[in-house]
mmCIF entry with sequence, helices, sheets and N, C-alpha, C, O atoms, coordinates in Angstrom:
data_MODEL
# 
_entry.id   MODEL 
# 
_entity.id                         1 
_entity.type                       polymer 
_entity.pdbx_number_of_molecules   1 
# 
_entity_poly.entity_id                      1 
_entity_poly.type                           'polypeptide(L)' 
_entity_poly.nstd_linkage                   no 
_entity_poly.nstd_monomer                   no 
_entity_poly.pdbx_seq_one_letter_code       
;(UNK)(UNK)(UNK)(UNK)(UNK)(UNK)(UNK)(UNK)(UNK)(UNK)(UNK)(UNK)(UNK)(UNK)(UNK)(UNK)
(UNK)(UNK)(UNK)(UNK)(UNK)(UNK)(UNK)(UNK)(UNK)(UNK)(UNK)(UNK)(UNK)(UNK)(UNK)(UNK)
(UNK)(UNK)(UNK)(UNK)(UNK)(UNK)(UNK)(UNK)(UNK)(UNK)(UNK)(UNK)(UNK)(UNK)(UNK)(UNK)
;
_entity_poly.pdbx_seq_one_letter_code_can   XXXXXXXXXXXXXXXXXXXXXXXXXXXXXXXXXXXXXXXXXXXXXXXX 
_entity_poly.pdbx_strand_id                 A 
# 
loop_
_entity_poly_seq.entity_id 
_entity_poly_seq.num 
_entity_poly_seq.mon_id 
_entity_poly_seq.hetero 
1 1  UNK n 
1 2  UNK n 
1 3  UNK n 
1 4  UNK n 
1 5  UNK n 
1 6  UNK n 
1 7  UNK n 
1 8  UNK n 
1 9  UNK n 
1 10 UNK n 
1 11 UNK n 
1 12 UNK n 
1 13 UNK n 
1 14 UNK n 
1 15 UNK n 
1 16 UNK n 
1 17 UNK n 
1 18 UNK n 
1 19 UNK n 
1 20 UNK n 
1 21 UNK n 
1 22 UNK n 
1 23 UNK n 
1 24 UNK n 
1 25 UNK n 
1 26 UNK n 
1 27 UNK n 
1 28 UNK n 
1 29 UNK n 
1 30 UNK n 
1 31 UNK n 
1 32 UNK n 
1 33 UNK n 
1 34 UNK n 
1 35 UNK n 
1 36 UNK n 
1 37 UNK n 
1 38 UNK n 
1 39 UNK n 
1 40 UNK n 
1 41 UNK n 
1 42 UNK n 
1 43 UNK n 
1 44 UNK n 
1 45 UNK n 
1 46 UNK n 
1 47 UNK n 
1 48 UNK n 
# 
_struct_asym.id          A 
_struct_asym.entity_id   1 
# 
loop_
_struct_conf.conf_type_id 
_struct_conf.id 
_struct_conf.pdbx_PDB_helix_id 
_struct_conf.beg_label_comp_id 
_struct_conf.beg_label_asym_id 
_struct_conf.beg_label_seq_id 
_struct_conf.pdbx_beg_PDB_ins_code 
_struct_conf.end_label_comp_id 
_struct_conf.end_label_asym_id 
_struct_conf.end_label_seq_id 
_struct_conf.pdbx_end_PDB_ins_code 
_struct_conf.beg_auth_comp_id 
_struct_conf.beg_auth_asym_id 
_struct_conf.beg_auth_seq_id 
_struct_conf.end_auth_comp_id 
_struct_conf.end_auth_asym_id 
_struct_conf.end_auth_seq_id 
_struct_conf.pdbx_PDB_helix_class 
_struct_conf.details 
_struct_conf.pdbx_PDB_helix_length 
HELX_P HELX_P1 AA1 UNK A 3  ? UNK A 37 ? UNK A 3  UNK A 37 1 ? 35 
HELX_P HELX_P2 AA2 UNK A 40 ? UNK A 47 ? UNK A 40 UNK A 47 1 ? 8  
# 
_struct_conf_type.id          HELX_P 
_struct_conf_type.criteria    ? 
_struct_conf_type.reference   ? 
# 
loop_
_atom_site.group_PDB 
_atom_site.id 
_atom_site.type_symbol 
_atom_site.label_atom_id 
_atom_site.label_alt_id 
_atom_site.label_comp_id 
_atom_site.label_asym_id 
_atom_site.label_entity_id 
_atom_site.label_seq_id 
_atom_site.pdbx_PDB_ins_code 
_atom_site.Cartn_x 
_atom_site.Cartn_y 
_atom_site.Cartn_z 
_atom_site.occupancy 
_atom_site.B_iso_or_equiv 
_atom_site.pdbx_formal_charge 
_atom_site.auth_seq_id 
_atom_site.auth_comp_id 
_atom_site.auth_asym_id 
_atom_site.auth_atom_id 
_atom_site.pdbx_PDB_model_num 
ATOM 1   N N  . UNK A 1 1  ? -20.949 -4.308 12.717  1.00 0.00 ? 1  UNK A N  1 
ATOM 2   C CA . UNK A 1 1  ? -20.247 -3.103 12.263  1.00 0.00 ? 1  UNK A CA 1 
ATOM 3   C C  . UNK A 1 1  ? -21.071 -1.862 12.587  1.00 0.00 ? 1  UNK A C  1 
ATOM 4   O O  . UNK A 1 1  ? -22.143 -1.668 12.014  1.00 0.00 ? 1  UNK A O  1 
ATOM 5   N N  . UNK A 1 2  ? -20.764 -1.331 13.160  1.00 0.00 ? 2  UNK A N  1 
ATOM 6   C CA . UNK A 1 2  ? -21.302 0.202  13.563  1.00 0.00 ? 2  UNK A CA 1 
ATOM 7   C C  . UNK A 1 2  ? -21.385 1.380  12.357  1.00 0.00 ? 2  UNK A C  1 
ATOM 8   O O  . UNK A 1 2  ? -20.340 1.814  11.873  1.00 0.00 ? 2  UNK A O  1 
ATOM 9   N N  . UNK A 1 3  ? -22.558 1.813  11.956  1.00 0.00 ? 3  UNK A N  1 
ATOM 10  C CA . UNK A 1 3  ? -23.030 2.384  10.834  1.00 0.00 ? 3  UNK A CA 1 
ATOM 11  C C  . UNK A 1 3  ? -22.327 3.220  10.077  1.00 0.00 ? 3  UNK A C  1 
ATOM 12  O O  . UNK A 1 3  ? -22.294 3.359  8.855   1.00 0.00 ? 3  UNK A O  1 
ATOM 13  N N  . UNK A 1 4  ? -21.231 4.287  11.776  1.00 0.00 ? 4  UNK A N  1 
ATOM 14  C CA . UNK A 1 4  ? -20.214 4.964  10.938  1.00 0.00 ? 4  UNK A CA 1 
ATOM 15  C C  . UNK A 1 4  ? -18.908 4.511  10.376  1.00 0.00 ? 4  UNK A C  1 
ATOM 16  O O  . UNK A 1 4  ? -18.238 5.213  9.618   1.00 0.00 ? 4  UNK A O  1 
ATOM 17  N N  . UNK A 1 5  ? -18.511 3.124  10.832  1.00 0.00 ? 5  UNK A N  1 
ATOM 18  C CA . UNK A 1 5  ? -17.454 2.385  10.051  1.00 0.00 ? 5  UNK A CA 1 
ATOM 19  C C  . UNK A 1 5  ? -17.631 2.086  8.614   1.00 0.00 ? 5  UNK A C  1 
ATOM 20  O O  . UNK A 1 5  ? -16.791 2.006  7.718   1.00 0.00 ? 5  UNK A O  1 
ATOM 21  N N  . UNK A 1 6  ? -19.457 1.875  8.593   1.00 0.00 ? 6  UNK A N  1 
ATOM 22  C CA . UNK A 1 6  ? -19.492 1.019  7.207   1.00 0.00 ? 6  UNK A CA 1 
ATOM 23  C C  . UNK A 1 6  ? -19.712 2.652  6.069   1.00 0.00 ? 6  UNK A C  1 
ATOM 24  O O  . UNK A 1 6  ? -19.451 2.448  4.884   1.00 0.00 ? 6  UNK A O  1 
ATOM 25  N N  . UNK A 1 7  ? -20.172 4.176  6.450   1.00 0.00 ? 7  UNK A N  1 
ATOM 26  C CA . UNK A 1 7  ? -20.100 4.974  6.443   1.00 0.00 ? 7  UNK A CA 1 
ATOM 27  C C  . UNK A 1 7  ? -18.861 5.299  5.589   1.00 0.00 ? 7  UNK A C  1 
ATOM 28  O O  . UNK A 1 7  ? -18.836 5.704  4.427   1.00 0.00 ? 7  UNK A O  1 
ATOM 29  N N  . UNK A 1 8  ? -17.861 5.040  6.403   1.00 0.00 ? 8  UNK A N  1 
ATOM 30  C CA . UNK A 1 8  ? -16.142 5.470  6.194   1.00 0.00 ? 8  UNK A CA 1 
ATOM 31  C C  . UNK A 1 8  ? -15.656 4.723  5.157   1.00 0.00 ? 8  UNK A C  1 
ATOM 32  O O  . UNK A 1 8  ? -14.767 5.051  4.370   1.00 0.00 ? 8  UNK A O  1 
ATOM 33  N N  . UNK A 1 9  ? -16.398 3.507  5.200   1.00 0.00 ? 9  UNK A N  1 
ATOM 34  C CA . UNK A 1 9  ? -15.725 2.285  3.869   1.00 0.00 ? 9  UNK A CA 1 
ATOM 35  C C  . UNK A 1 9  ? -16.675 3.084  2.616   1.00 0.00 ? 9  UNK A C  1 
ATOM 36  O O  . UNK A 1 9  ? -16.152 3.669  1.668   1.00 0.00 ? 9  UNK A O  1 
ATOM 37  N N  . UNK A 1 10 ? -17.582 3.016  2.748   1.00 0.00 ? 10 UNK A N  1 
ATOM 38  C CA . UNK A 1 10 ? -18.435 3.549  1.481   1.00 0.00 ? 10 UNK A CA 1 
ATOM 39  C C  . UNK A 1 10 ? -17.610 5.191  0.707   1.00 0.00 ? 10 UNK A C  1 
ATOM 40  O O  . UNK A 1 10 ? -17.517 5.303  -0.515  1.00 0.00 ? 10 UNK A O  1 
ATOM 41  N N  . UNK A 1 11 ? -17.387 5.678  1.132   1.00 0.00 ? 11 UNK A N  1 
ATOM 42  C CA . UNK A 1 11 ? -16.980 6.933  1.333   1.00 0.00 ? 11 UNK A CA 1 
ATOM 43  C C  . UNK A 1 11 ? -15.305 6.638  0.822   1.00 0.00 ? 11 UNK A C  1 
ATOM 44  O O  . UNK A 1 11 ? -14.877 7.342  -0.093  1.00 0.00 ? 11 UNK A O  1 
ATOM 45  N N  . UNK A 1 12 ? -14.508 5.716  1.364   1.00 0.00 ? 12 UNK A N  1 
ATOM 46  C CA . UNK A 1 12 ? -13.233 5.424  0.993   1.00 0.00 ? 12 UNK A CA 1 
ATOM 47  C C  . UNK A 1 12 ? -13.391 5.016  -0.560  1.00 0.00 ? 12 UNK A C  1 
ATOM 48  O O  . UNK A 1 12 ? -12.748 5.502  -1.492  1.00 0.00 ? 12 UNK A O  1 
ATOM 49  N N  . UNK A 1 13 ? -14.416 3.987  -0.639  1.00 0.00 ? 13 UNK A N  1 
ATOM 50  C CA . UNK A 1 13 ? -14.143 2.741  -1.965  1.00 0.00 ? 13 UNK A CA 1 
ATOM 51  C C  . UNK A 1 13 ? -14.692 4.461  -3.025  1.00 0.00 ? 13 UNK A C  1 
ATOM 52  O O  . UNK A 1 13 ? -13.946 5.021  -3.829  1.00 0.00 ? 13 UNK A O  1 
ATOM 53  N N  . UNK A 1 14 ? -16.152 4.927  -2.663  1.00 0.00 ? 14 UNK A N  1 
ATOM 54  C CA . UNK A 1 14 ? -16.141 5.954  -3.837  1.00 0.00 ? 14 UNK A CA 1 
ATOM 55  C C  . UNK A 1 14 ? -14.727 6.746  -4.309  1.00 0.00 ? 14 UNK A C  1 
ATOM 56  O O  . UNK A 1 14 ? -14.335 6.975  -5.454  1.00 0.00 ? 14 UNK A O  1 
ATOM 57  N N  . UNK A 1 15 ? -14.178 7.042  -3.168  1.00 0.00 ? 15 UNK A N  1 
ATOM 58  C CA . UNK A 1 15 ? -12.749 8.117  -3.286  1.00 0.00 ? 15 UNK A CA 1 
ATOM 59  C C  . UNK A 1 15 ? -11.844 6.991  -4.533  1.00 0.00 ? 15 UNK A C  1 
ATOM 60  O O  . UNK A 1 15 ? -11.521 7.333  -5.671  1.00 0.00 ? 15 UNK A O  1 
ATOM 61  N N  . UNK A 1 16 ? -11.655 5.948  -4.042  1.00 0.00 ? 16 UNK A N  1 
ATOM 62  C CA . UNK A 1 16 ? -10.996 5.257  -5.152  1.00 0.00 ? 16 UNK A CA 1 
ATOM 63  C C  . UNK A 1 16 ? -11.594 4.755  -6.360  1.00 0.00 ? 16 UNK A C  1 
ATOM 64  O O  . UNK A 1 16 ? -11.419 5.137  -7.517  1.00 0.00 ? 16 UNK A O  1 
ATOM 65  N N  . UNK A 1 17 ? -12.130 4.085  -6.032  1.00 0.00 ? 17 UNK A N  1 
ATOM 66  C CA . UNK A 1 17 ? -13.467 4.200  -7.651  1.00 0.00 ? 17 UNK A CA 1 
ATOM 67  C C  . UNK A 1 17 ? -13.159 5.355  -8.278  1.00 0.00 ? 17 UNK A C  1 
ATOM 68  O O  . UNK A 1 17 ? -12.409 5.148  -9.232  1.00 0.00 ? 17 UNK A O  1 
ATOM 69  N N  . UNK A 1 18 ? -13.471 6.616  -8.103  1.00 0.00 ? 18 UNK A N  1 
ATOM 70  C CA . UNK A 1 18 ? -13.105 7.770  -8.983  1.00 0.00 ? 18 UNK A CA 1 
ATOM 71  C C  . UNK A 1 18 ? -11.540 8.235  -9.078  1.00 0.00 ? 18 UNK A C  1 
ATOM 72  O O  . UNK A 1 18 ? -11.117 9.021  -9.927  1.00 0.00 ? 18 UNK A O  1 
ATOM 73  N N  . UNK A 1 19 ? -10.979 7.790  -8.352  1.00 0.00 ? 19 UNK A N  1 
ATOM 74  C CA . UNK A 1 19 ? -10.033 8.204  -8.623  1.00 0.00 ? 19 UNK A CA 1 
ATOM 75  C C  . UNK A 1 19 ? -9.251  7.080  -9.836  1.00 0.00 ? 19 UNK A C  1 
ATOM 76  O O  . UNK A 1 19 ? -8.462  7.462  -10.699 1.00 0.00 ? 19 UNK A O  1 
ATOM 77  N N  . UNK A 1 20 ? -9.679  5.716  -9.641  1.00 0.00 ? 20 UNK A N  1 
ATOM 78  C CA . UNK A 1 20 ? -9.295  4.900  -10.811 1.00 0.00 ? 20 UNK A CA 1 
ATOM 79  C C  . UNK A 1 20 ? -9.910  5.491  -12.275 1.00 0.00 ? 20 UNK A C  1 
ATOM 80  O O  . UNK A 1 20 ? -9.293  5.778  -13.301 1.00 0.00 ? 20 UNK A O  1 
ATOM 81  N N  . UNK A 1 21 ? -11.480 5.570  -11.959 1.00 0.00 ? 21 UNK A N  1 
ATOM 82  C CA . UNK A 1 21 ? -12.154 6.514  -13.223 1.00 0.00 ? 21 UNK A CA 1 
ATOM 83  C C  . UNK A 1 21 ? -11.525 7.342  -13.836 1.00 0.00 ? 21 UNK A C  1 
ATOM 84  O O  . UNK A 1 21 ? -11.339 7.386  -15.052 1.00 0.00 ? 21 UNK A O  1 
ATOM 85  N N  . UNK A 1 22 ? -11.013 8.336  -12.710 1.00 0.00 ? 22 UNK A N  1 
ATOM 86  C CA . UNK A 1 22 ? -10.173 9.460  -13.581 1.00 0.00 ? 22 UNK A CA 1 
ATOM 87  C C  . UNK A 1 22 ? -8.892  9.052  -14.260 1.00 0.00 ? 22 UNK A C  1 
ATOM 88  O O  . UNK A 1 22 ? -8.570  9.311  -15.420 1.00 0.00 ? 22 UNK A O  1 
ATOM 89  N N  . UNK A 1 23 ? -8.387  8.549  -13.591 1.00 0.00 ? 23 UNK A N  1 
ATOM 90  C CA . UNK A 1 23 ? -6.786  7.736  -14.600 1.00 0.00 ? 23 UNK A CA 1 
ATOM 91  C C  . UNK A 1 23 ? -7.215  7.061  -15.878 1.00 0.00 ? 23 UNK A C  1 
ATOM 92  O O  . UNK A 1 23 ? -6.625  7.222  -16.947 1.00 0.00 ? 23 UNK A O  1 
ATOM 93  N N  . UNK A 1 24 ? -8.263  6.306  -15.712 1.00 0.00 ? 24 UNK A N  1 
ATOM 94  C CA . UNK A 1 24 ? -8.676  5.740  -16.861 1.00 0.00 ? 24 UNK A CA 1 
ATOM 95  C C  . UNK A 1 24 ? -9.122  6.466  -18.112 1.00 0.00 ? 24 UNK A C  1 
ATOM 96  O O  . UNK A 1 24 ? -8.858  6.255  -19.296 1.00 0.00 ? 24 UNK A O  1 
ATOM 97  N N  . UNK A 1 25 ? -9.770  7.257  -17.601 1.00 0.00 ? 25 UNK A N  1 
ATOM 98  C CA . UNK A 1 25 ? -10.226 8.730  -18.785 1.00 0.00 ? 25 UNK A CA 1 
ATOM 99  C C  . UNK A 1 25 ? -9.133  9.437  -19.325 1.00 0.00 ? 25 UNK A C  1 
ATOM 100 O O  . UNK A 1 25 ? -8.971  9.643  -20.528 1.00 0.00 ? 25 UNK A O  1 
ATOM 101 N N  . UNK A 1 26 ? -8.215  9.890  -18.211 1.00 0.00 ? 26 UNK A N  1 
ATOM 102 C CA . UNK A 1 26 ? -7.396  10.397 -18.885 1.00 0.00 ? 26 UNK A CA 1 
ATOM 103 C C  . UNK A 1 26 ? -6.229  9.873  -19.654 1.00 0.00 ? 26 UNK A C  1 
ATOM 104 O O  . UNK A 1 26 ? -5.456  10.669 -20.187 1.00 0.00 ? 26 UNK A O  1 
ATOM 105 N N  . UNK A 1 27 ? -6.010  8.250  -19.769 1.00 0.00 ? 27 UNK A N  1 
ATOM 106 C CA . UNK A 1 27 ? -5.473  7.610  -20.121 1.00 0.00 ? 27 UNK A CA 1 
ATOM 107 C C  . UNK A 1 27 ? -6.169  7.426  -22.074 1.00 0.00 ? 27 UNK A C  1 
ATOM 108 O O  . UNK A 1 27 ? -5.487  7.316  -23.093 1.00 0.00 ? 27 UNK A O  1 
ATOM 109 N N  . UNK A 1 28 ? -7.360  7.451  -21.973 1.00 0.00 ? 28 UNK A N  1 
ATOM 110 C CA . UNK A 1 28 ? -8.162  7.349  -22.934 1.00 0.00 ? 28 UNK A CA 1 
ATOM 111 C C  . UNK A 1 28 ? -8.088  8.498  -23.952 1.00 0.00 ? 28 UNK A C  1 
ATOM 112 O O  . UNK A 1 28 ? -7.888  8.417  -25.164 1.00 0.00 ? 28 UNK A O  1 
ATOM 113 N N  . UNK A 1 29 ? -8.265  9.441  -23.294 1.00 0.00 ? 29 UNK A N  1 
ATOM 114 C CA . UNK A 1 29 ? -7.962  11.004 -23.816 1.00 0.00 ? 29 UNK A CA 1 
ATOM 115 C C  . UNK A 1 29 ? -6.978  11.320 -24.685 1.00 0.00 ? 29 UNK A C  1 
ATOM 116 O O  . UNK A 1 29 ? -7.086  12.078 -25.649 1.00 0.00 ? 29 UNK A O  1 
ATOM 117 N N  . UNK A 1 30 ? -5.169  10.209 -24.023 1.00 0.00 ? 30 UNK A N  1 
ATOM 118 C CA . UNK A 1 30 ? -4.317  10.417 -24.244 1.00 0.00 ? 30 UNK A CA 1 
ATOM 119 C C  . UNK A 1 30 ? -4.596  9.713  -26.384 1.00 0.00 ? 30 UNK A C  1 
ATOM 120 O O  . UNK A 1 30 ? -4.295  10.069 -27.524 1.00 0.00 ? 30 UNK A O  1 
ATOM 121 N N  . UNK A 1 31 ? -5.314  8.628  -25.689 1.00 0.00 ? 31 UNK A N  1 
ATOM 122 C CA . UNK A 1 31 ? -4.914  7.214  -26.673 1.00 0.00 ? 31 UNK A CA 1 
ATOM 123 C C  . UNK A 1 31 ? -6.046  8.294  -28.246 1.00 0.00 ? 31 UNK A C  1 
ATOM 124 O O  . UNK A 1 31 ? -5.923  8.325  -29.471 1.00 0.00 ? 31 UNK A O  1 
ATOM 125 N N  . UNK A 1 32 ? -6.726  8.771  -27.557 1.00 0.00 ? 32 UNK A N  1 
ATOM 126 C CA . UNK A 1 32 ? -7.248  9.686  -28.560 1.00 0.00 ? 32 UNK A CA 1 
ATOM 127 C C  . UNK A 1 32 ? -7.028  10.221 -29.569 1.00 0.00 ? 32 UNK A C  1 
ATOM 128 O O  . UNK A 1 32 ? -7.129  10.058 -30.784 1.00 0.00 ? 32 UNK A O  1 
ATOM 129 N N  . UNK A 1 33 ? -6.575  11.172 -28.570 1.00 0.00 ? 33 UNK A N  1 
ATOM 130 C CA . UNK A 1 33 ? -5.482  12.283 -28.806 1.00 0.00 ? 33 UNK A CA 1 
ATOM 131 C C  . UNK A 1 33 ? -4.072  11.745 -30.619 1.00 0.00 ? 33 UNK A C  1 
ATOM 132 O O  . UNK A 1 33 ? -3.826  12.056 -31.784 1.00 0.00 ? 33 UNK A O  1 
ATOM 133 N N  . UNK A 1 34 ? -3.628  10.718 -29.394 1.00 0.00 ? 34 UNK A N  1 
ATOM 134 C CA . UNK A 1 34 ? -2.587  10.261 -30.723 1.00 0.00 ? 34 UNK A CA 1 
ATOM 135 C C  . UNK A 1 34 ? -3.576  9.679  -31.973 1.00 0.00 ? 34 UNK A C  1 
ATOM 136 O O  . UNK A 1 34 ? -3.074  9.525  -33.086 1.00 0.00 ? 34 UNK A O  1 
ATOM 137 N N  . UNK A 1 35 ? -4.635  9.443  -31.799 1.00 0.00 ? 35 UNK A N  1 
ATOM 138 C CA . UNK A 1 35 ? -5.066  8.631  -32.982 1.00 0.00 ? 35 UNK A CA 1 
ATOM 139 C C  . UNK A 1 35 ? -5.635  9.753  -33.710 1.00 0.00 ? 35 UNK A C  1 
ATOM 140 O O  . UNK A 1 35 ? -5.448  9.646  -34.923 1.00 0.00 ? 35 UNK A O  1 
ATOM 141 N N  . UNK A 1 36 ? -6.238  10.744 -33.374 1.00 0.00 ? 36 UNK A N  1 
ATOM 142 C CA . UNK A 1 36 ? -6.515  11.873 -34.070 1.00 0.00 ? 36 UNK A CA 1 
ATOM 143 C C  . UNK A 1 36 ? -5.172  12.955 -34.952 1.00 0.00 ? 36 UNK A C  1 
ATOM 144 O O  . UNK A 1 36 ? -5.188  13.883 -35.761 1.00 0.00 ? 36 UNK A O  1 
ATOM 145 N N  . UNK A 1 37 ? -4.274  12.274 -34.319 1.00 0.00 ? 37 UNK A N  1 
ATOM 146 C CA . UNK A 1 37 ? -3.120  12.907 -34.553 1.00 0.00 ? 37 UNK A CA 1 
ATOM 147 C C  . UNK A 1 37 ? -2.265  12.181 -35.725 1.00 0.00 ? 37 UNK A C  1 
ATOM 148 O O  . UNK A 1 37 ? -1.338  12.669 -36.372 1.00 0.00 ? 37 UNK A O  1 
ATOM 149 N N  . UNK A 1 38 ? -2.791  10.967 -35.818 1.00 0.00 ? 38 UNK A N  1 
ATOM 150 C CA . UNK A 1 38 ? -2.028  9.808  -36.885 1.00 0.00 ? 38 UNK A CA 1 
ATOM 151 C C  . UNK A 1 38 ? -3.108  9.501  -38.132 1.00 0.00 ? 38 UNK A C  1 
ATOM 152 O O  . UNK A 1 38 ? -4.252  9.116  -37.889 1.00 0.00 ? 38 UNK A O  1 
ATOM 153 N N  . UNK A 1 39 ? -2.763  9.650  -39.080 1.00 0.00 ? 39 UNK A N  1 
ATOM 154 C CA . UNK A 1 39 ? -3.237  9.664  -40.896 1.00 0.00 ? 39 UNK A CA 1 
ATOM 155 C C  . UNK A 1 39 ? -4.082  8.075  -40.642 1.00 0.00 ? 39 UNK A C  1 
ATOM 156 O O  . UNK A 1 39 ? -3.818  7.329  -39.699 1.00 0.00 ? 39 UNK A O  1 
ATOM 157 N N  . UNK A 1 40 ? -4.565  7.941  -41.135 1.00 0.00 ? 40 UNK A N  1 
ATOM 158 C CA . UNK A 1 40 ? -5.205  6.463  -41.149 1.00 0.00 ? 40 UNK A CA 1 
ATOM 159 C C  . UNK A 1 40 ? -4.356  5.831  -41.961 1.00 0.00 ? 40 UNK A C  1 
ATOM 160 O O  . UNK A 1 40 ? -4.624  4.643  -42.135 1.00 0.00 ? 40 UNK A O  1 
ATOM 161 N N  . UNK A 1 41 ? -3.358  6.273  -42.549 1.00 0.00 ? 41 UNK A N  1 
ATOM 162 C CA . UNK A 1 41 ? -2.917  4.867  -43.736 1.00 0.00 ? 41 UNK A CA 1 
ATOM 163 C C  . UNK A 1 41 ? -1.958  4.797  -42.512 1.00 0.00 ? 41 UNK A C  1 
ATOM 164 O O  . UNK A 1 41 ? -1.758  3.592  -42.366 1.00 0.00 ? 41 UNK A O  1 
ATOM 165 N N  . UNK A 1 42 ? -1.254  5.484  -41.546 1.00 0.00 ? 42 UNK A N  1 
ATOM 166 C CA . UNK A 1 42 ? -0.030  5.428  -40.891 1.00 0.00 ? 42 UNK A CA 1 
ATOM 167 C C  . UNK A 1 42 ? -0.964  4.134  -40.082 1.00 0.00 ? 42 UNK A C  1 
ATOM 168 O O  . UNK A 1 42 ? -0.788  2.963  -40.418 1.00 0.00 ? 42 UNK A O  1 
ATOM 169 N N  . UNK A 1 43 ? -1.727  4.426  -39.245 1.00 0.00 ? 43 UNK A N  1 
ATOM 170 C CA . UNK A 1 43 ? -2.256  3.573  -38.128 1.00 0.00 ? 43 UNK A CA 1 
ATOM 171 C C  . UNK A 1 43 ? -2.647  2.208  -39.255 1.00 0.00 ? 43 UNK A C  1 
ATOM 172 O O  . UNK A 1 43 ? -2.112  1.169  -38.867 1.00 0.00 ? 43 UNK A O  1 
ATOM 173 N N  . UNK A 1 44 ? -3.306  2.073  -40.296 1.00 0.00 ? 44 UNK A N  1 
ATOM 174 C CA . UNK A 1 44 ? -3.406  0.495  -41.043 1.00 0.00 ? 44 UNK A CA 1 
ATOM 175 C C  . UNK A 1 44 ? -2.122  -0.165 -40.985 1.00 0.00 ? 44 UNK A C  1 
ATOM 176 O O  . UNK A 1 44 ? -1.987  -1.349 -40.678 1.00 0.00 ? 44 UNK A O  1 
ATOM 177 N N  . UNK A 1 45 ? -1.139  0.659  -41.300 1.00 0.00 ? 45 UNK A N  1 
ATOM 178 C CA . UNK A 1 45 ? 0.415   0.512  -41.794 1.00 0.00 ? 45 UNK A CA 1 
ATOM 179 C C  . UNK A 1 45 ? 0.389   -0.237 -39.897 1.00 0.00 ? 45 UNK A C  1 
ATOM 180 O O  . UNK A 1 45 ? 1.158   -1.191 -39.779 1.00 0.00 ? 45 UNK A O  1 
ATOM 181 N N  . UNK A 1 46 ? -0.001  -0.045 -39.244 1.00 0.00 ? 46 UNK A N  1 
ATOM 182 C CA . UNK A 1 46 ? 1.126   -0.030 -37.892 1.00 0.00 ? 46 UNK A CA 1 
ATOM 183 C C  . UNK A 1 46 ? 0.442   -1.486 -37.192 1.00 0.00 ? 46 UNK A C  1 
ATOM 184 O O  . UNK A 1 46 ? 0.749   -2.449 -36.490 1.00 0.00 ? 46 UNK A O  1 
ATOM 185 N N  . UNK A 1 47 ? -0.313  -1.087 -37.679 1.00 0.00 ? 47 UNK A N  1 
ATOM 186 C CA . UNK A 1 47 ? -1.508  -2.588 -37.013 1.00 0.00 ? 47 UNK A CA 1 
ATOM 187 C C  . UNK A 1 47 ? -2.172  -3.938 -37.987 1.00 0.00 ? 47 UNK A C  1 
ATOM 188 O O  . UNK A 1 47 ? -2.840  -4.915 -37.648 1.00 0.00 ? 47 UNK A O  1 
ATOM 189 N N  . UNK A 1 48 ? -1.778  -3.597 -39.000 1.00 0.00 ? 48 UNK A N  1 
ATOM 190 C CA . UNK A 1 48 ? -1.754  -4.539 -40.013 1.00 0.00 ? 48 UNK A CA 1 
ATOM 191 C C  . UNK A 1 48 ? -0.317  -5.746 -40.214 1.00 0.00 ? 48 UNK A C  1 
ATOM 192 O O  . UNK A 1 48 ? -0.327  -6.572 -41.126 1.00 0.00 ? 48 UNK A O  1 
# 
C-alpha cells in the first residue's frame, strides 16, 4: 500500500469516528436534557 492511500484511510476512518462521536453526544445531550426536565418521582413512576 503506498503511504498516501493508507494516509487517505486514516484521515477517512477519523472523519467518521467523529462524526459517529458527535451523534452520540448529541444524542446524550438530548437524553439529558429530558431527564433534567422530568421530577424524579415521574421517572421512578416510569421505570419501576
Amino acid at each position: 500500500l503506498p503511504s498516501t492511500n493508507a494516509v487517505e484511510l486514516i484521515k477517512l476512518f477519523r472523519g467518521r469516528v467523529r462524526s459517529i462521536l458527535d451523534v452520540d453526544y448529541n444524542a446524550f445531550k438530548a437524553i439529558v436534557a429530558t431527564w433534567n426536565q422530568e421530577s424524579e418521582k415521574s421517572f421512578l413512576r416510569q421505570w419501576s
